[in-house]
N, C-alpha and C positions, 0 to 999 in steps of 0.2 A: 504494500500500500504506500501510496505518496502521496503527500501533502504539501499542495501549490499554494505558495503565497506571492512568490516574487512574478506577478503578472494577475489573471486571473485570482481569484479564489476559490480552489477545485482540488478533488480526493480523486484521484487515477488508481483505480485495481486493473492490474495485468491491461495497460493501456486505455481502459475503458473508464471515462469522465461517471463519476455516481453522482446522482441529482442529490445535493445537501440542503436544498433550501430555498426557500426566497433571501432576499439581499441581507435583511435583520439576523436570520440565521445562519446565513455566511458570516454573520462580521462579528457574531457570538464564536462562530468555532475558531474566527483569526484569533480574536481577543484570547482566547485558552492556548490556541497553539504559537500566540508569539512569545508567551511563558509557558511553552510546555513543561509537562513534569514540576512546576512550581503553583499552588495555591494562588487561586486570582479569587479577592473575594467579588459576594454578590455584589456591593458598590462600585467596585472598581470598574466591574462586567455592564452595568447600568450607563457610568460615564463612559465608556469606550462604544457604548452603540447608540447613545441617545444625545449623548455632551448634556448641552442644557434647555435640552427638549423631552424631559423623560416625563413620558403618558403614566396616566393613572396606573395604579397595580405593575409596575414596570420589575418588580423583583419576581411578580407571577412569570410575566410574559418572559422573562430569561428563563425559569423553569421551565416551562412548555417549550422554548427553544432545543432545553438543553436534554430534557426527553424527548424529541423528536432526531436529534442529533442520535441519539444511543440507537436509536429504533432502525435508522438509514448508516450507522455504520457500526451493526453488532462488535466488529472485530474489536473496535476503538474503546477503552476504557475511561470513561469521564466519571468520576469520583465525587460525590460531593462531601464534604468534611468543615468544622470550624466556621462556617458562615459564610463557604466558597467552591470553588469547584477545581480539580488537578485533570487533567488532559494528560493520562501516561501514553508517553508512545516514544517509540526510538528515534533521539532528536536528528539522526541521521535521513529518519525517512522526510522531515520537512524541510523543502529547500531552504529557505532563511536559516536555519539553524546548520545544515549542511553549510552552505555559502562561508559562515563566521569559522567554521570548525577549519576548512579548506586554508581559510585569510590565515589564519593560527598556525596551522602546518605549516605554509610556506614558508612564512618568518622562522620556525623554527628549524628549515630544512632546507638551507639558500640552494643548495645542490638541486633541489627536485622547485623549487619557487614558482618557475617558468610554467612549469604541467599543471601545478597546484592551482596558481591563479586565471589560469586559464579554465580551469574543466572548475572554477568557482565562478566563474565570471559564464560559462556558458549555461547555467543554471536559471540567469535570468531572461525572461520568454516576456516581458513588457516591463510598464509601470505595473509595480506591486500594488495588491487589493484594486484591480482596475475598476473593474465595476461595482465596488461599494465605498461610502466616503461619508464620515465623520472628523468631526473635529479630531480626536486623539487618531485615525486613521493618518489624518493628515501627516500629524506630526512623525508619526511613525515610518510613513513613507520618504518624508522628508530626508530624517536619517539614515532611512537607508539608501539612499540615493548617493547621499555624500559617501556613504560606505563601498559601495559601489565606486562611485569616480576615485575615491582614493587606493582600492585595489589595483585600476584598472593603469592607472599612472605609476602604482609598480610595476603592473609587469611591465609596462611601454620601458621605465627605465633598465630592467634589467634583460627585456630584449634586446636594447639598445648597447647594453654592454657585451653582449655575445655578438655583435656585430650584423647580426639582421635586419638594418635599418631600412633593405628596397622592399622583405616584406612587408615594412611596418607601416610606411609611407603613406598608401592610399589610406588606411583607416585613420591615422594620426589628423590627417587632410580633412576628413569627414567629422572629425572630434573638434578638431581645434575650428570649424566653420559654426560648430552647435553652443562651444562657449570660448568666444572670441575672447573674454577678459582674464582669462584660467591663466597667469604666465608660465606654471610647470609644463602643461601642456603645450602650451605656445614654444619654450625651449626645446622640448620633445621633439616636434614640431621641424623647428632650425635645426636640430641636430643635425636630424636623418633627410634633411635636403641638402644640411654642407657635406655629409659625408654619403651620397649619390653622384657629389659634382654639383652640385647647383648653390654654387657661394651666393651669387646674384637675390636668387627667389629667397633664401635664409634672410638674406640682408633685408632686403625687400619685408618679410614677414614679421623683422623686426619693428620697421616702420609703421606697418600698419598697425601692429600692437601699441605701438608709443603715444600714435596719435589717438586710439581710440577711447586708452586709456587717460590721456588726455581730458580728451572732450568729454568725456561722460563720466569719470568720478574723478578730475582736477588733478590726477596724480600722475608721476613717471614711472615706469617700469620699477622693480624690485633690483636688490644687490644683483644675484643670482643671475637674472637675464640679460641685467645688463653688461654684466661679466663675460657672457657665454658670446655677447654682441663685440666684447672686444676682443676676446679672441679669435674670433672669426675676422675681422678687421688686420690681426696682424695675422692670419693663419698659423693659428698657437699650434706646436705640435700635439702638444696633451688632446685635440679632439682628435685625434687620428688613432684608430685602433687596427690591433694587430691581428685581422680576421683571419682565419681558415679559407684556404683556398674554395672560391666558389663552388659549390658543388649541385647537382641537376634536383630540381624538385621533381619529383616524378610526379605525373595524372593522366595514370595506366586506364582510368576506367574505357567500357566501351561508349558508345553513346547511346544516350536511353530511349530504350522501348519507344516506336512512334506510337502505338497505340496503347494505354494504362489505363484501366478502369477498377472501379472499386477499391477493395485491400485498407481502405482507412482506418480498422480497427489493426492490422498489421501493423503499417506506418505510423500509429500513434503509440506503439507497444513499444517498437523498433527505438522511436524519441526517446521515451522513460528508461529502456534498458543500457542506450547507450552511455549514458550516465554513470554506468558502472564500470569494472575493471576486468566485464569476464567476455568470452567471446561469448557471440548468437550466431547459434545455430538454426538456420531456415530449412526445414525437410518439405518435402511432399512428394504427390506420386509422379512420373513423366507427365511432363507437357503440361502443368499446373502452374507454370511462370516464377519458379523460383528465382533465377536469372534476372528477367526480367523484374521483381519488384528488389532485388537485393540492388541491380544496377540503379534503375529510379531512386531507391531512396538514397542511394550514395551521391547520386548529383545534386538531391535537394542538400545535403548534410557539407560537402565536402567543402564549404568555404569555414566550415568551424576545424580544417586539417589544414594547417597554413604549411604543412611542412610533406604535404603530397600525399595522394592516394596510390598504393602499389593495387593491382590487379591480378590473377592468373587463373586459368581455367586446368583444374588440375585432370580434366578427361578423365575423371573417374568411370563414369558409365561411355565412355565413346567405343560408338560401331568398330572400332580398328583392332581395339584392346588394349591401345597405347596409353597405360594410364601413366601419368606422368610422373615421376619417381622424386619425392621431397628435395632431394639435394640439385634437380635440375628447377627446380621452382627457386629454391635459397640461393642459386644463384646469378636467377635470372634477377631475383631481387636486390642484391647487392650490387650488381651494374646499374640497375634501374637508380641506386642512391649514389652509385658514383665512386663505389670502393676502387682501389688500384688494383686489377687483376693479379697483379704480383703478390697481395696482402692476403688473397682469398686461399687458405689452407685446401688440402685435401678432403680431408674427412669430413663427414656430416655432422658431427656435434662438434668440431671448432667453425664452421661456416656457419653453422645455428647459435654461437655464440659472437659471432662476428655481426652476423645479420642483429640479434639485440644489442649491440653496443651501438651498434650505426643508429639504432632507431633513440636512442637512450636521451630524455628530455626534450623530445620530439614529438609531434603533434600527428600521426599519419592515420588514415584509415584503411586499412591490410582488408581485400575481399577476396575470399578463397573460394571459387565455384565448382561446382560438378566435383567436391570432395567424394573418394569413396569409402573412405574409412577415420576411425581417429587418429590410427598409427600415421595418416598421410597429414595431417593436420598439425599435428604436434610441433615438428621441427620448426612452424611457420608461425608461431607464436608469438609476439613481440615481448618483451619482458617488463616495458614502459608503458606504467597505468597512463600516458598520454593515448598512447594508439588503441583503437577498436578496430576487432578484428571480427569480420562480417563471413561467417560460414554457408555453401548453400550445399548440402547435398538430398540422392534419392533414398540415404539411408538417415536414421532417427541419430547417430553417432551419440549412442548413448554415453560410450566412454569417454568419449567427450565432456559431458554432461556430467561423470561422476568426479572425474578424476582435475575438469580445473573447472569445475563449477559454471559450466557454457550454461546459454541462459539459450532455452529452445523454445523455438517457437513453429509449430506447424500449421503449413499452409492447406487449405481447403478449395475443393472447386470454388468457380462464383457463382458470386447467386443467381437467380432468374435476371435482377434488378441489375447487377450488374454486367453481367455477359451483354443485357441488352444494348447497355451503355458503350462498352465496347465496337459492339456492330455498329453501333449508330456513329462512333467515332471513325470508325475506319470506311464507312457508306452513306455516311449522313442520314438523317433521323427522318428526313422526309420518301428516302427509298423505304423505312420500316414501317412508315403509316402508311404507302402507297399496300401494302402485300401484309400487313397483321396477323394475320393466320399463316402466313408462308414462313415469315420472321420469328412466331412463337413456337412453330415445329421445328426450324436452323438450329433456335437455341433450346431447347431441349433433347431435341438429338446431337448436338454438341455435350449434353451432361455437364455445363459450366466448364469442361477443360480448357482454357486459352490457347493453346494451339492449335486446338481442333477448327475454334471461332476466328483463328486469324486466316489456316491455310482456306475454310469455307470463303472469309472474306476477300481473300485474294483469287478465290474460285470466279466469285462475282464481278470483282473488279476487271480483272483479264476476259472477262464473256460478256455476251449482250445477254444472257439468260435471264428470265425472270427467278425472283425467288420460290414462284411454287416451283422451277423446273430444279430448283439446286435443292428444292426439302426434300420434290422427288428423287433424285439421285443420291439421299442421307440415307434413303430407307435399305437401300443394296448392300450393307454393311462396311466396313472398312474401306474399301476401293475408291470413293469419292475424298478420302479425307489423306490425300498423297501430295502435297505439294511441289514434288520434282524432283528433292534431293534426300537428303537423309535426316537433315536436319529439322522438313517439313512435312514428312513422312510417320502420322501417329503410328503406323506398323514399326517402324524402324526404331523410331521414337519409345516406346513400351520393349521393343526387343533387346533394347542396351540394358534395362534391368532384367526382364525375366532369362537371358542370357547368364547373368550374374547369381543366379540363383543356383544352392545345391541338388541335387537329380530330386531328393524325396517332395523340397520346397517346389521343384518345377510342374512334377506331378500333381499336387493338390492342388495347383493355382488352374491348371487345367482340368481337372475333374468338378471344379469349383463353378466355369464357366455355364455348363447348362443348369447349372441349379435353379430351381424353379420360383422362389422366394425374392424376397427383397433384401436380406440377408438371410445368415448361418451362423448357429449356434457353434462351439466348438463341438459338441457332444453328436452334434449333427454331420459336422466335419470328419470327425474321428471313424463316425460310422461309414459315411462315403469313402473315406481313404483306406479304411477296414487294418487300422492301427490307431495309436494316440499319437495324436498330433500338434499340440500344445508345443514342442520348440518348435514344430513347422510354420504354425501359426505364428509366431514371433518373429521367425525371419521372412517369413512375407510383411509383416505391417513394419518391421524393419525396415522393409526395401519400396514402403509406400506401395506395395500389390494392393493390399489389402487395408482396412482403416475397421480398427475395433470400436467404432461407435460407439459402444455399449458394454460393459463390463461381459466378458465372454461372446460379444456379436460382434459380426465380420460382414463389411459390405467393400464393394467395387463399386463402379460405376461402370455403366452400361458399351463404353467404348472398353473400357479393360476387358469386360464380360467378352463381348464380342471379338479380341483377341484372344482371351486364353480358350473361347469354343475351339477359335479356329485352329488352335493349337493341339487340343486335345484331338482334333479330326484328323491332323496331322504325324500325331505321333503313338497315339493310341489306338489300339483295334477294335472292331466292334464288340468284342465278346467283353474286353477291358470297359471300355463304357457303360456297354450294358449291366455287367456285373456292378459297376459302381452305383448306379440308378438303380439298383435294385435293392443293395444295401439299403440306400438313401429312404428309401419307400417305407422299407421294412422298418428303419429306425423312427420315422413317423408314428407308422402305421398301429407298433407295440408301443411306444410310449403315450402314442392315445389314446388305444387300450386300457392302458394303466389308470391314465388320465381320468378317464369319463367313468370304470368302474368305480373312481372316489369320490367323484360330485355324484354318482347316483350308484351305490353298490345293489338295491333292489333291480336293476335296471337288467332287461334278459341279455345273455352271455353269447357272441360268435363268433367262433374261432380263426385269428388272423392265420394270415400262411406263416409256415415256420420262417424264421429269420435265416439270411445265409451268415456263414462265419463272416468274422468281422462286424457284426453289426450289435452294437452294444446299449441297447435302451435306459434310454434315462431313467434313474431312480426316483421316485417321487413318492409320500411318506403318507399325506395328509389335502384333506380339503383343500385348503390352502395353499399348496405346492403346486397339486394340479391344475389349479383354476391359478395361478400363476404362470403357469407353465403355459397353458392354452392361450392367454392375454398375448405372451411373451410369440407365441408363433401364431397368431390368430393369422393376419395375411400370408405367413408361410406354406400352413396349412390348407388355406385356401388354392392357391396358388401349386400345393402337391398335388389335390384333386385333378383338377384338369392337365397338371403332365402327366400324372401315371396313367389317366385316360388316353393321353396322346401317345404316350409310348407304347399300348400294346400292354401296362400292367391292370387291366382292369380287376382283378379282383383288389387289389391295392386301392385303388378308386372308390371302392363301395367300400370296402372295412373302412376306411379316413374319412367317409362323409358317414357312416353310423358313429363314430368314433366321435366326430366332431358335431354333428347335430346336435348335441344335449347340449354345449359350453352355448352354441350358437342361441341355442333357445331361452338359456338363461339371460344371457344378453341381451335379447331383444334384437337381434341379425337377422332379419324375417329374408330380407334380400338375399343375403349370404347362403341361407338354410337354401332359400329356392334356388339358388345356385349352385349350390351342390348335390340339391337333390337331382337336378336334370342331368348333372353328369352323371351322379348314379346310377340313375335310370337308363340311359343310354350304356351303360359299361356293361350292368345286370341284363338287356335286353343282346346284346353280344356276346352274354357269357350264357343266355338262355339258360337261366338262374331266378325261377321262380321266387325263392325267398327274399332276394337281397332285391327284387321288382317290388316286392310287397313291403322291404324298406322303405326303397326308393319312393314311393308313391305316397307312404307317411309323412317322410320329411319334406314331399310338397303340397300334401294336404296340411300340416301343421302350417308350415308357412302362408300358405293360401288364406286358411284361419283367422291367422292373426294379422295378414294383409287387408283383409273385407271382403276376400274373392270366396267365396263363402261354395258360390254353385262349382268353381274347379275344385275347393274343399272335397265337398263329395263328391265330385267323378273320380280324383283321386283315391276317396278311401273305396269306394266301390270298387275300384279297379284293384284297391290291395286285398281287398275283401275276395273278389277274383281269384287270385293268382295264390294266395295264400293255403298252401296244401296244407295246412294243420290247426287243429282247434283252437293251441295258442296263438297262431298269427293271426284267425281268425277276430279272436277275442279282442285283441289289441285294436283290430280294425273297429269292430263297434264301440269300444270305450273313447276314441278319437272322435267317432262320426258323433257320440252324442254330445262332444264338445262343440262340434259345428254346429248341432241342433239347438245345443243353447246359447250361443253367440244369437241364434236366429230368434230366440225366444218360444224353439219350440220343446219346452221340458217335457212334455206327455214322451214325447219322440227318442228325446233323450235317456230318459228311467226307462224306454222301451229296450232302446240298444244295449245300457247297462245290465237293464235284468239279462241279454242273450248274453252278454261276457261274460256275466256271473257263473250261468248253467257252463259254457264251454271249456270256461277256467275250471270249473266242477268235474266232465266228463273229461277231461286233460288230465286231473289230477294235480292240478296247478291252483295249491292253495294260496299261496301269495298273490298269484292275482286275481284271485276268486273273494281272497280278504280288502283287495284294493277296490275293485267292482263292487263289491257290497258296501264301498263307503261311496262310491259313488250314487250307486241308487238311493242311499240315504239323503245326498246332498240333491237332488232332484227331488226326491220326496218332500223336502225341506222348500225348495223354491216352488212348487206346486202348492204350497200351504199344509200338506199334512206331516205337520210339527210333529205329532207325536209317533208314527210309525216311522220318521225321518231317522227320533230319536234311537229308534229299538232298533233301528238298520247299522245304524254307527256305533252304538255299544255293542254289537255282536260280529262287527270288522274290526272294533277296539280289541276285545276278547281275541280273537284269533292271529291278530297282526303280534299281540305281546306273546300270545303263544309262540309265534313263530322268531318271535327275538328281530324283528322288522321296525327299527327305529323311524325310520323314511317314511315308511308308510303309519306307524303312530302318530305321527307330530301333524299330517295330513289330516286324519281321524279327528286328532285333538279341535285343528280349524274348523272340519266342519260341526262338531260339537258346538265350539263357539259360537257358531250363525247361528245356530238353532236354538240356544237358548238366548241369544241376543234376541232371536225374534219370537221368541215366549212370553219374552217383556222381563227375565232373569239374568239384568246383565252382569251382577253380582257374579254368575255363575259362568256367563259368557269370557269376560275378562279371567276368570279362574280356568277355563277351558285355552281361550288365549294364549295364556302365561303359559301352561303345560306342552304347548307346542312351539314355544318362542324358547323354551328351556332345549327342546331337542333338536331345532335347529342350528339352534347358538349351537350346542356342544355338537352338533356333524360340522358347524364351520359353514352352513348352506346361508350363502348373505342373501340371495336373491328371494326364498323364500320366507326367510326372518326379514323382510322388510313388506313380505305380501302380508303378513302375520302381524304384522304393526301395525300396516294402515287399518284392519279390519277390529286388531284389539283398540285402536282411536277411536273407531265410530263406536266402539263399545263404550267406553271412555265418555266420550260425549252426551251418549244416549243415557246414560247414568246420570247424567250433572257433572261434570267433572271436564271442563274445557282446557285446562291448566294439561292433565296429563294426556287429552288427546292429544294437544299441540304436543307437547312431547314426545309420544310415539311416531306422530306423522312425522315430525324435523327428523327425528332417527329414520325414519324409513325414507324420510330423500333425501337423505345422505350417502347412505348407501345406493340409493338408485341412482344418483350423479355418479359416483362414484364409479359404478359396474358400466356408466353409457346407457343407461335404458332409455326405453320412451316412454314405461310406464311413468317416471316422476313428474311427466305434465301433471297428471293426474292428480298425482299427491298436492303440489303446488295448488293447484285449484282447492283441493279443504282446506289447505291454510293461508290460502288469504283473504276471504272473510271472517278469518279470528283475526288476522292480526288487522284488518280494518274496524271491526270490532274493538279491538282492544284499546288500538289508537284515539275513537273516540269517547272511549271509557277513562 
């Protein structure tokens, strides 16, 4: 964290500006941190934001300040103690207190003075506290301001003693214009114009100082200048120094990127970090512009490196495999500053020590690109807290990172917003309004890579094509996106790392390519590769293949995908592929199995295909795990369906959509469910697999259900009712149908179908769902009005469900108990019915039906007298249903906001 005072007044986390405040609340947290760590009391805090304009209750209004301040910066400890408030924080992270700490070194370190006051002087980014201003503000700005010019006219003189007077020159020019009466500076000034050659303009500068001083405060020049005026008059040898032969500033850089877009949160990180003394490390994957923003921000930065920017492109990943060896880098470097060939040793650790001595109280910024390791890195490390050394490689160079503290920063595609920015830079913004829809397929099928969007854009630029004829040509896969060489060339471009990769690493990146999902779990991975794969894994997001988004998830983007397919087509066989998709299916297919039998263990049993070797299914323990588990692969899982359909694994297809329809339906995925039902159906009607048809046909009658499509409701279950060879699939189909029957309102219809469940569950010998069916026909009997055989139907599904040790189906029992004596007019007993079924949901861990159990124990709640703990239960139950995504929490919503418009007016 850093705390801006010398400009702005602003709190920077990892680059990123945190909103502090309106102007009063800025100038509360300056007030603490320009005493940080020291007791400011409340009156002093009062005069420093209000002077002698302090409003009523003005010791409140710091308080509300100063809990708002703790609330927007957790990390930051504000203490309050003795009638005051202490601001602990490390006075290094606030520039002002940084800046004095620096001025202090120097003086105490005349050897290192030059770097010191320099990297204290580049700290300030404007007038301190700009935009807020009090009287004690004032003052405070005041002196530092003098603190500031009096720094700054050190180092001028003790640059001026090392003999750098033709670098100092211009800036001196531009100081001594902004306060013409300053005579140290006006000296400073003449110095380094006599000793450029230019005795004349010194003399000359003199004059103009004499008169002006003069005229406007009655006075002659000082001892001191006047002094410096007569030696210059007799050309005293004392101004004459005895420099080092001139030697070459280097400014290796290339020149930067014609087209830059976005990256502002980078380039603001990049500012903050520079300020320190370790190298930044820039990764990402090919063709993501690391290059490009490391070049950019060196041209914006490099007038704060008066002493040169060195360059070198160490071809870590290049096409040729000529990676460039440290010591032909150290010594391209040492020529670049001008050593004597002769002075330059053999070995690599005396030329890496030669090379930090050259750099030694010098100002440079070292940019090392297309690093491929840390070992390549090291040598080129400058030893002088002046120089910042800008790293960019395709690897994360974590040793880097551990061993001297590189401060890393990883690059990401761009975003929609800015890729667009780009095209419009390199096409102009009025070719991207002319073709809208052509321009948001380019950049989408680009996946935000910048190279992709530059060789597209120079696709454009060299053709008279329209942009729908270049989207069309995105859609062919790699082939369109070649711009001639190698260097424009995304194929070529991705092949300098996956090249780079060990044989196991190379293999998964391409087995990884047709996966079906928007990412992959490691556990998922493991099973595709049909080993563990976890250091595989790491040297892929090592090498920017891969990006761990997610603690254990791994995505690509869609141009990588579409190379390592093409790779895998390339170098693996069908039988290899196939095997691995098969894997891939199975390790679904069982751990949804697993899945779905613990959101619903009553739920009927069917047996997935055996797993092949390698394929290792996730463990999962509890409720909670599973319905974790499912959240976490919900589009994955979607997304298996339909490849295992397309590949020819249909029975895969149907076990993943029974597997997956119960999580679906908890959720309220009506869309999703019919989605997968239709694949199902079409997988089971090619495997001419009556059963898994009379699945099929349920999870698009459910969905149909709860869609409104009520008439495809039942054609569907008719149709499972159909297909269904046995008394239990039978069964299951009428207990569905007479849900549709009651959606319709027709309950006669419905206690009709239930009672046939009931008998078939009976002649089946399937008591469990013969004890479910008879609490259904109780809950029919219940909505038809006859309350009391409703009752005798569900005490004697109660009875048989505990016999049978059927928690699932109790806690179900328990709710429709509840209705029924809520609608007895016993709601005493209803809410106690209630509670007995919210007890055995809570303990399975089922949220979706402990919040159906909520809203219904509410209106019980309610219909009692008792508004206080309806509200209650309902806020619990759409909590939970925000929570889960449902769409039943409209619902909820609506009971409680006529309490709370009620309440409001109460």
């Amino acid at each position: 964290m850093e705390f801006v005072l010398l400009g702005d007044v602003e709190v920077r986390v990892d680059g990123h500006v945190v909103d502090v405040g309106h102007s009063r609340q800025r100038c509360v947290l300056a007030a603490l941190l320009v005493d940080a760590n020291r007791l400011v009391p409340v009156d002093v805090l009062v005069d420093r934001v209000w002077g002698d304009r302090v409003p009523h209750r003005a010791r409140n209004a710091v308080a509300g300040y100063v809990s708002r301040l703790r609330q927007v910066l957790p990390d930051v400890r504000i203490t309050g103690r003795q009638g005051g408030y202490v601001l602990a924080v490390d006075p290094m992270s606030v520039d002002l207190h940084r800046f004095d700490a620096l001025v202090a070194r120097a003086r105490q370190q005349p050897d290192q003075a030059v770097v010191l006051l320099t990297e204290a002087l580049g700290l300030w980014r404007g007038e301190p506290f700009s935009t807020v201003d009090t009287p004690w503000l004032a003052t405070v700005r005041s002196g530092l301001e003098a603190r500031r010019t009096a720094a700054l006219l050190d180092r001028n003189d003790l640059v001026l003693e090392q003999g750098r007077h033709t670098e100092l020159l211009a800036e001196l020019e531009v100081m001594a214009a902004a306060f013409p009466l300053d005579e140290r500076l006006a000296g400073q000034l003449m110095l380094a114009l006599y000793r450029c050659g230019r005795q004349a303009d010194a003399l000359l500068r003199y004059e103009q100082v004499r008169m002006r001083l003069a005229e406007e405060l009655g006075t002659d020049p000082g001892p001191a200048l006047r002094l410096l005026h007569k030696q210059m008059l007799t050309a005293d040898h004392a101004l004459t120094i005895s420099s080092p032969a001139a030697r070459p500033v280097p400014r290796q850089l290339p020149a930067p990127p014609r087209a830059f877009a976005g990256r502002g949160r980078e380039l603001a990180a990049l500012d903050v970090i520079m300020n320190g003394r370790h190298p930044i490390v820039v990764s990402g994957t090919a063709g993501v512009g690391k290059t490009a923003l490391a070049v950019h921000w060196a041209h914006r930065v490099a007038g704060r490196f008066p002493d040169g920017q060195l360059y070198v492109n160490l071809r870590g990943f290049d096409p040729s495999g000529a990676v460039m060896a440290p010591g032909e880098a150290v010594r391209a470097f040492l020529d670049a500053l001008g050593v004597d060939p002769q002075r330059i040793p053999a070995s690599l650790d005396a030329q890496t020590a030669l090379f930090r001595s050259a750099l030694a109280d010098k100002r440079v910024l070292v940019v090392l690109d297309n690093a491929r390791d840390a070992d390549q890195v090291r040598p080129l490390l400058p030893g002088s807290p002046g120089c910042v050394v800008l790293v960019t490689s395709r690897n994360r160079l974590a040793g880097l990172v551990a061993t001297h503290g590189a401060h890393p920063l990883a690059l990401d595609l761009l975003s929609t917003v800015e890729a667009r920015v780009l095209l419009a830079d390199r096409l102009g913004e009025d070719r991207l309004r002319a073709e809208p829809d052509a321009a948001d397929e380019i950049i989408t099928r680009c996946s935000g890579l910048p190279i992709a969007l530059t060789i597209v854009a120079a696709r454009v630029d060299c053709t008279s094509f329209s942009l729908q004829a270049i989207a069309a040509e995105l859609r062919g896969g790699l082939d369109p996106f070649d711009g001639g060489d190698s260097a424009t060339d995304v194929r070529a471009v991705f092949s300098w790392s996956y090249h780079a990769l060990e044989p196991a690493a190379a293999r998964l990146f391409r087995l990884l390519g047709p996966h079906p999902g928007p990412d992959v779990s490691a556990a998922a991975a493991a099973s595709l590769f049909g080993a563990p794969v976890r250091p595989v894994l790491a040297e892929l997001t090592r090498a920017h293949l891969l990006t761990e988004h997610q603690p254990g998830r791994y995505v690509f983007h869609d141009l990588l995908r579409a190379y390592a397919t093409e790779q895998a087509q390339h170098h693996d066989s069908d039988a290899e592929r196939r095997a691995a998709t098969t894997r891939l299916h199975d390790h679904y297919v069982h751990t949804a199995h697993t899945a779905t039998r613990l959101l619903s263990p009553a739920r009927e049993v069917i047996t997935p295909p055996t797993p092949q070797p390698g394929v290792h299914p996730e463990s999962l323990g509890d409720f909670d795990q599973a319905l974790a588990w499912f959240t976490a692969e919900h589009h994955v899982l979607l997304a298996a369906v339909d490849h295992a359909a397309a590949t020819g694994l249909d029975p895969h297809a149907g076990h993943l959509a029974w597997a997956l329809a119960e999580f679906l339906e908890r959720r309220g995925h009506w869309l999703d469910l019919a989605a997968v039902g239709h694949v199902a159906l079409a997988a089971a009607l090619r495997l001419a697999d009556p059963l898994a048809q009379s699945h099929a046909h349920r999870f698009l009658a459910r969905a149909s259900t709860q869609l409104d499509r009520l008439d495809d409701a039942h054609l569907h279950h008719r149709r499972s009712l159909d297909v269904a060879g046995d008394p239990v699939g039978q069964a299951r189909s009428h207990r569905e149908l007479a849900y549709v029957c009651e959606r319709q309102g027709r309950h006669d219809q419905a206690l009709d179908h239930s009672r046939q469940a009931m008998e078939l569950y009976e002649a089946a010998g399937h008591r469990r769902g013969q004890a479910g069916a008879l609490n259904a026909v109780g809950w029919y009997q219940a909505l038809l009005g006859d309350l009391g055989q409703a009752l005798t139907s569900c005490q004697a599904a109660l009875e048989l469900l505990e016999e049978l040790d059927d928690p699932d189906g109790e806690a179900s029992t328990w709710d429709s108990l509840g209705y029924i004596h809520h609608h007895r007019g016993d709601h005493r007993e209803a809410i106690a019915c209630y509670r007995r079924s919210l007890d055995v949901f809570r303990s399975l861990g089922d949220r979706y039906w402990t919040a159906d159990v909520l809203v219904h124990l509410g209106d019980s709640h309610l219909a009692a007298g008792d508004p206080g703990s309806a509200g209650a239960a309902w806020q619990e139950a759409l909590g939970i249903l925000e929570d889960l995504g449902h769409p039943h929490a409209d619902a909820v919503r609506a009971r409680i906001s006529p309490m709370e418009t009620h309440s409001v007016r109460r």
